[in-house]
C-alpha positions in Angstrom: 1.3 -11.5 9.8 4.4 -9.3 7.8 5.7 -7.1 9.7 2.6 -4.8 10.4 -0.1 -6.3 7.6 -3.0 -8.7 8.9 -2.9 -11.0 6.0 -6.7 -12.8 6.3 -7.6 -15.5 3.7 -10.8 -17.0 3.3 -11.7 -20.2 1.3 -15.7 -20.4 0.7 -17.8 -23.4 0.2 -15.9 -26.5 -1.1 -12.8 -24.8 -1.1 -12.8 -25.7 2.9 -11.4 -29.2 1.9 -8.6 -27.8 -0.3 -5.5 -29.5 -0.2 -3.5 -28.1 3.0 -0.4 -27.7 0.6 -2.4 -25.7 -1.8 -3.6 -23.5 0.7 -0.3 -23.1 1.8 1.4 -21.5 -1.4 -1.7 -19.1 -1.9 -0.6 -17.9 1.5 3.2 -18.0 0.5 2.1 -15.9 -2.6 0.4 -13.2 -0.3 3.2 -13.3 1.9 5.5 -12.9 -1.3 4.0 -9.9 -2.7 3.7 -8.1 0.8 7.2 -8.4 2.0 8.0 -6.9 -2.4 5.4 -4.1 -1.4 6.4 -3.7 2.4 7.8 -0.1 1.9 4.8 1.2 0.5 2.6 -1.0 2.1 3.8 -0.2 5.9 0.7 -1.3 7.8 -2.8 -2.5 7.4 -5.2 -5.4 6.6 -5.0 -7.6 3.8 -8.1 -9.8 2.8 -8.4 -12.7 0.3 -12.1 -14.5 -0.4 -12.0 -17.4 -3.0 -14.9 -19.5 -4.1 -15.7 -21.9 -7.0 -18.2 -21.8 -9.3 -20.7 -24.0 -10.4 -19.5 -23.9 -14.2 -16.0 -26.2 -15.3 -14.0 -26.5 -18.6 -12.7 -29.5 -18.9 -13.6 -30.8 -15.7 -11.8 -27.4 -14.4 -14.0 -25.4 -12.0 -14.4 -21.8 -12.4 -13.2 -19.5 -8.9 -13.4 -15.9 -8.6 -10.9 -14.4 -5.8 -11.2 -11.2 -4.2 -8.4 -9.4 -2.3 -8.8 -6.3 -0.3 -6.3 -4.2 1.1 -6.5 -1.2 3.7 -4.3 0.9 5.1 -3.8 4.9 6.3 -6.8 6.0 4.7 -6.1 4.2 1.6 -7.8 1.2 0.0 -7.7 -1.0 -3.0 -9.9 -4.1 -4.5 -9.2 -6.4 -7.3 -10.5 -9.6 -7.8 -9.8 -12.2 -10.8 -11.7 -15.0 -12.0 -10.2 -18.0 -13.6 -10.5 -21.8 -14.8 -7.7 -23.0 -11.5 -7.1 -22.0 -8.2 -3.8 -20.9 -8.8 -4.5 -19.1 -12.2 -7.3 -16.9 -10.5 -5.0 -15.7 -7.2 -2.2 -15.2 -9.1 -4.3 -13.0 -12.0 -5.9 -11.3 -8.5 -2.8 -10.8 -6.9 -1.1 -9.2 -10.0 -4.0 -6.5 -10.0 -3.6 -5.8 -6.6 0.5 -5.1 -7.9 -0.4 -3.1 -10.9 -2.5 -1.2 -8.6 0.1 -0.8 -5.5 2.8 0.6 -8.9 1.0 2.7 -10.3 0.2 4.5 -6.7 3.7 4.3 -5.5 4.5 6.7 -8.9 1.9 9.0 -7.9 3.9 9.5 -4.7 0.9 8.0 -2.6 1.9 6.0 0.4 -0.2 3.9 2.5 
């Protein structure tokens, strides 16, 4: 928890096994882009789902992520979906950014 954001993340299916220092620098990387956001963000609930599908390149599976956010009224959803774990939160995560910008110029808090 940052401050007042419930930071949830949930690996699916064989990404229960995941390497406990993997899971630990998705977590960092949530963490990271909370405490950038925190004055716009103030309070709510974050949510992150990541699962791997069945199709690989190169012996590299495919995982789609999905991150939810909610706070004051206000909601946004992104999701990315990329060959590596890292590739596909960071691609998620950077929506979620874009997203979090472009309403802190339109004056809209959360």
């Amino acid at each position: 928890m940052v401050e007042n954001i419930a930071i949830s993340v949930r690996f699916a299916g064989k990404l229960r096994r995941l390497n406990p220092i993997d899971k630990r620098g998705i977590k960092e990387d949530i963490s990271g882009l909370v405490g950038k956001y925190r004055r716009v963000l103030r309070a709510g609930a974050l949510k992150l789902n990541i699962r791997q599908n069945s199709e690989k390149l190169k012996k590299v599976p495919l995982f789609l992520c999905k991150v939810r956010f909610w706070g004051r009224g206000k909601s946004i959803a992104a999701h990315g979906s990329e060959y590596g774990i890292n590739q596909t939160v960071d691609k998620a995560l950077r929506r979620v950014e874009h997203r979090l910008i472009r309403d802190k110029e339109r004056g809209l808090r959360f």
